[in-house]
C-alpha positions in Angstrom: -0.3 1.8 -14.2 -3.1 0.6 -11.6 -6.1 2.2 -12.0 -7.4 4.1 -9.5 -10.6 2.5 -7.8 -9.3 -0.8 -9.3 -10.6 -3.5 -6.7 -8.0 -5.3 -4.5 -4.3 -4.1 -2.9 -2.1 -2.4 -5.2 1.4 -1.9 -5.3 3.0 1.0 -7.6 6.7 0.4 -7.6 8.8 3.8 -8.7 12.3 3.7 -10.3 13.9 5.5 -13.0 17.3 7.7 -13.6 18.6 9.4 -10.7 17.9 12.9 -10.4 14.4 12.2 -12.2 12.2 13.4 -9.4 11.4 9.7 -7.7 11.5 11.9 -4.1 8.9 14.1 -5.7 6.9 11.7 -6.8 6.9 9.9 -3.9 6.1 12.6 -1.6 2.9 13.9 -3.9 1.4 9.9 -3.4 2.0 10.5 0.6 0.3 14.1 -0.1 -2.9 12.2 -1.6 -3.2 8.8 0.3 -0.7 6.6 -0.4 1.5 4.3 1.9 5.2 4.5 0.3 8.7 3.4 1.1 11.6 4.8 0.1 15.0 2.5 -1.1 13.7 -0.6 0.2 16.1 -3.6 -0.4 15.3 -5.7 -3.4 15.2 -8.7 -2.1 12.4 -7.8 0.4 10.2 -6.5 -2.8 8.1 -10.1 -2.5 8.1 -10.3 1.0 6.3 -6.4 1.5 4.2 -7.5 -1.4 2.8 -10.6 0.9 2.5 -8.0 3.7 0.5 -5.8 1.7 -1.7 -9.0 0.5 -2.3 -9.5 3.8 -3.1 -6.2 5.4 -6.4 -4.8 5.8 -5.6 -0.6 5.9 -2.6 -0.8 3.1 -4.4 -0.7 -0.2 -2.5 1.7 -1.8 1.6 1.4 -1.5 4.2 2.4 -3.4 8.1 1.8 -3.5 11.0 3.9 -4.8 13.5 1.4 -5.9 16.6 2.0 -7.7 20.5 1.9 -8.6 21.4 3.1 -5.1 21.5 -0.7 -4.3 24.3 -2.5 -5.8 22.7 -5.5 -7.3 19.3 -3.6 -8.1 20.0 -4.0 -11.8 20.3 -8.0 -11.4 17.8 -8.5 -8.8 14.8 -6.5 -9.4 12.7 -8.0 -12.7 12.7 -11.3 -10.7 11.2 -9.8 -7.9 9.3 -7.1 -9.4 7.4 -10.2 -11.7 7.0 -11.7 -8.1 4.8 -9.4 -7.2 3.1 -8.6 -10.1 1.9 -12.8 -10.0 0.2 -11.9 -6.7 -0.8 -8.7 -6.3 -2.3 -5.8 -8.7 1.1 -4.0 -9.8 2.6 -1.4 -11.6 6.0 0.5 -12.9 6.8 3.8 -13.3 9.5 5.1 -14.7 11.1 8.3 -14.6 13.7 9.7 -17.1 15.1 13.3 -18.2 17.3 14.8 -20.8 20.9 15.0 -19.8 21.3 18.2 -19.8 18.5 18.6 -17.7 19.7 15.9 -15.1 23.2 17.6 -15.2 21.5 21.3 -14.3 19.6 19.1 -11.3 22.9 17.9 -9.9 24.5 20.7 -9.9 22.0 23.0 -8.1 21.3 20.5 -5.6 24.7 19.4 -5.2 24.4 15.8 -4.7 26.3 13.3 -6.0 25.4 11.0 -8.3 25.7 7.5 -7.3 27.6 6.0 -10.3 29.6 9.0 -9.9 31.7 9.1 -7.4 35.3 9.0 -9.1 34.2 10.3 -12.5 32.3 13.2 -14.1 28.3 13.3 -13.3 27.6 13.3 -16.9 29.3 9.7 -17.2 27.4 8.6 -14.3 24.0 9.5 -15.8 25.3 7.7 -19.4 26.8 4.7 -17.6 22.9 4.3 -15.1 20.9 5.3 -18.4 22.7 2.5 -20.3 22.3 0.1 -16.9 18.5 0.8 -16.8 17.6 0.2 -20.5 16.1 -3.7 -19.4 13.9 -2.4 -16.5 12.9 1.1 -18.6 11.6 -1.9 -21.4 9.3 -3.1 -18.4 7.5 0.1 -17.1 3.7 0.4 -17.7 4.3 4.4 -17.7 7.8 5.8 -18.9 7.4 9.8 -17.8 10.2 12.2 -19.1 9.9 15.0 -16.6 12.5 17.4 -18.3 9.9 20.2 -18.8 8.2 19.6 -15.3 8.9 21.8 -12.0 8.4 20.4 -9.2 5.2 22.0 -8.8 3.8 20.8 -12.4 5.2 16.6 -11.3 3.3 17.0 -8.0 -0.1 17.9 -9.7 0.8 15.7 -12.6 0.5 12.7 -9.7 -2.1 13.8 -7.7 -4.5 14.3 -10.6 -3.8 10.7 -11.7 -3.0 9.0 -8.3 -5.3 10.7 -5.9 -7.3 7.8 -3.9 -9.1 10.2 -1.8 -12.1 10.3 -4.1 -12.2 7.0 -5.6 -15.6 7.1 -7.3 -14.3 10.5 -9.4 -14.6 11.2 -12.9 -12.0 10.5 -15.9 -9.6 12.8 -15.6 -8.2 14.4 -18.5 -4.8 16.3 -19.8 -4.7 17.9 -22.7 -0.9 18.6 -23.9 0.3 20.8 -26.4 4.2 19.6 -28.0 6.4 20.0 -30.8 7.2 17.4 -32.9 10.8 18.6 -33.0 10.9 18.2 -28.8 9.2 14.4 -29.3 6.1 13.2 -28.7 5.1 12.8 -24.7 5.7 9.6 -23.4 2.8 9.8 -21.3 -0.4 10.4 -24.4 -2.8 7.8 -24.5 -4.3 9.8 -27.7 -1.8 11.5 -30.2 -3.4 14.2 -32.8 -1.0 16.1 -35.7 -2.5 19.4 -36.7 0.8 20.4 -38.8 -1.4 20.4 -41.9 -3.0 23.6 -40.6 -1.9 26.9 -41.4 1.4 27.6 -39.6 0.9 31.2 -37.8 4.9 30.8 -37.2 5.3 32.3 -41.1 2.8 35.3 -40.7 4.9 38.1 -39.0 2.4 40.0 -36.8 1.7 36.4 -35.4 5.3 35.3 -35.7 6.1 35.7 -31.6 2.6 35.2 -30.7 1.3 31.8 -29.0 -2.0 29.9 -29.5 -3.5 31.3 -26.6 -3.7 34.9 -28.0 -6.2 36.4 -29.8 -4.8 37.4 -32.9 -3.6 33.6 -33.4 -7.0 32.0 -32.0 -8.6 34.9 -34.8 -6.3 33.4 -37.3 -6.7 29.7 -37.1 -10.2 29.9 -37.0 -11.1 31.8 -39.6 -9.5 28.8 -41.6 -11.8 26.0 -42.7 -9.5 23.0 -41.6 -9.0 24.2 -38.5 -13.5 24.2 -37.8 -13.5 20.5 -39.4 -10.3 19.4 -37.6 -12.1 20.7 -34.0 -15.4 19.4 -35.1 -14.8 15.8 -35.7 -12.1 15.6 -32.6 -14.6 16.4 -30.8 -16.9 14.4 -32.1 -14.4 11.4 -31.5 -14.0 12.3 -28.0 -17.4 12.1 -27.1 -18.0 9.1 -28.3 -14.7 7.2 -26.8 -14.6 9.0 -23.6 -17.6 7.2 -22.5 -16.4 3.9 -22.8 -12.9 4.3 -21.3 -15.3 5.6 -18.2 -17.3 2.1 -18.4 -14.4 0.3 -18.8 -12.7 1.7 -15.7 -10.0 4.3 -16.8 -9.3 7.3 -14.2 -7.3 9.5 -16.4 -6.4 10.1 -19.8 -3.9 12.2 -21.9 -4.4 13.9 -25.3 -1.7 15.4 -27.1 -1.8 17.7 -29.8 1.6 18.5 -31.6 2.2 20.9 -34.3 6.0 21.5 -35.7 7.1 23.8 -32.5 4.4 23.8 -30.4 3.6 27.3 -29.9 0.8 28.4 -32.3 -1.2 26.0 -33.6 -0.7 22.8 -30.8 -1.3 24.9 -28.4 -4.8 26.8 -29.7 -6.2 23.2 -30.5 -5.3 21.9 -27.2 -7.2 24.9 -25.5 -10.1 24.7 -27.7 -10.1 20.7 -26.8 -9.8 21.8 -23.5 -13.0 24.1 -23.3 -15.1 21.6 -25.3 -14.6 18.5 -22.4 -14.8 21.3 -19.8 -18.0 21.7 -21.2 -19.3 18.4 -21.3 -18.6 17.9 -17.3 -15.2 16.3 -17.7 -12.1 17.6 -15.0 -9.4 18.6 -17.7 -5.6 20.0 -17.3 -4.3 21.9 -20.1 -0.7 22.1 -20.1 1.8 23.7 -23.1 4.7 21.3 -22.5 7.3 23.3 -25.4 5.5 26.8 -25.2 9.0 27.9 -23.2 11.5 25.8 -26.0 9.5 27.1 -29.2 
């Protein structure tokens, strides 16, 4: 992904599974500065990149590209590596769980567009299958199965927003369960399993990390101060230098078994500490509602 107040035009080109939330997307770059174009044929992918090289207002562009075209699959690495010789670019891909693509079609009633004279759930196989050589050449693969469409627009405007391009790193901090998967999107992964797990004390038992009686609990353990002190500690000291060397946004993740006790009290403790030190942080709980 370009980063933001990177010198020079930039093109961000947007594809993914159908029924990801590449409308969305698109709409929250529109919503914070962006110029984008929706299904534009692949072969014109070079020739809007030379526009863009070329054009003195269009710094920031973006393209939602995908298997509505017929020959998208076979045309689009040759002219998305195109681009990318010439100009500062960059792929995002979206992707969800079936289950959760299947619930999306149906409330919206759309077809989808591998669909049309078989089941949806073949067409999302048959396009997830199609996809696997362009998902290998994404800079960003973001699963938005947990994500509303309120959570996906402020996911993209806190790492896309050109408006204010001299502003600080932005960070998220995410709390997940292991046994949901790590998140695609974490640029810095810690596993606090070897804490205490809250889940086998009853009183705490249907409790989350952000109450009291949990947050009493996992600090009165001595891991849990150590654990939080040299995190910390860590983050001080590279949080600086991803600033010097130009990166807009970061994402730590913090995963315990089923992230809803002790993921998610570290993540809001991490949280407070960067608040602290001046930093724009986003905590978000991504399995609180699964665990």
């Amino acid at each position: 992904m370009a980063p933001r107040g990177a010198g020079g035009p930039q093109i961000l080109v947007i594809t993914g599974l159908s029924g990801s939330g590449k409308t969305h997307v698109s709409r929250a770059l529109e919503d914070v500065g962006w110029f984008c174009v929706d299904n534009l044929p692949t072969v014109l992918i070079p020739r809007f990149g030379q526009l863009i090289r070329e054009s003195r207002e269009l710094h920031r562009s973006a393209l939602v590209v995908d298997i509505r075209e017929r020959d998208f699959v076979r045309l689009f690495p040759q002219a998305y590596r195109q681009i990318k010789r010439r100009l500062q670019a960059s792929l995002l891909f979206l992707e969800s769980d079936e289950k959760v693509l299947l619930r999306r079609f149906s409330e919206t009633r759309r077809p989808h567009p591998l669909a049309v004279n078989q089941p949806v759930l073949e067409g999302i196989r048959e396009e997830k299958e199609a996809l696997k050589p362009i998902r290998k050449m994404a800079d960003l693969i973001l699963d938005t199965s947990e994500y509303t469409v309120h959570e996906l627009r402020d996911y993209i405007r806190e790492h896309y927003d050109i408006r204010g391009e001299a502003a600080p790193l932005v960070l998220s901090v995410t709390s997940f369960g292991y046994k949901y998967g790590v998140p695609t999107e974490a640029d810095l992964v810690f596993d606090v399993r070897f804490l205490p797990n809250p889940n086998f004390v009853p009183r705490l038992k249907r409790l989350t990390g952000s109450h009291r009686a949990v947050v009493r609990y996992l600090r009165r353990q001595s891991d849990t101060t150590a654990f939080l002190r040299r995190v910390e500690s860590l983050l001080g000291w590279v949080l600086p230098r991803y600033v010097r060397e130009g990166k807009s946004y970061l994402t730590v993740a913090v995963g315990c078994t089923g992230g809803r006790h002790r993921s998610v009290m570290i993540a809001e403790a991490l949280g407070q500490d960067l608040e602290g030190r001046g930093y724009q942080v986003m905590v978000r709980h991504r399995d609180l509602r699964l665990a």
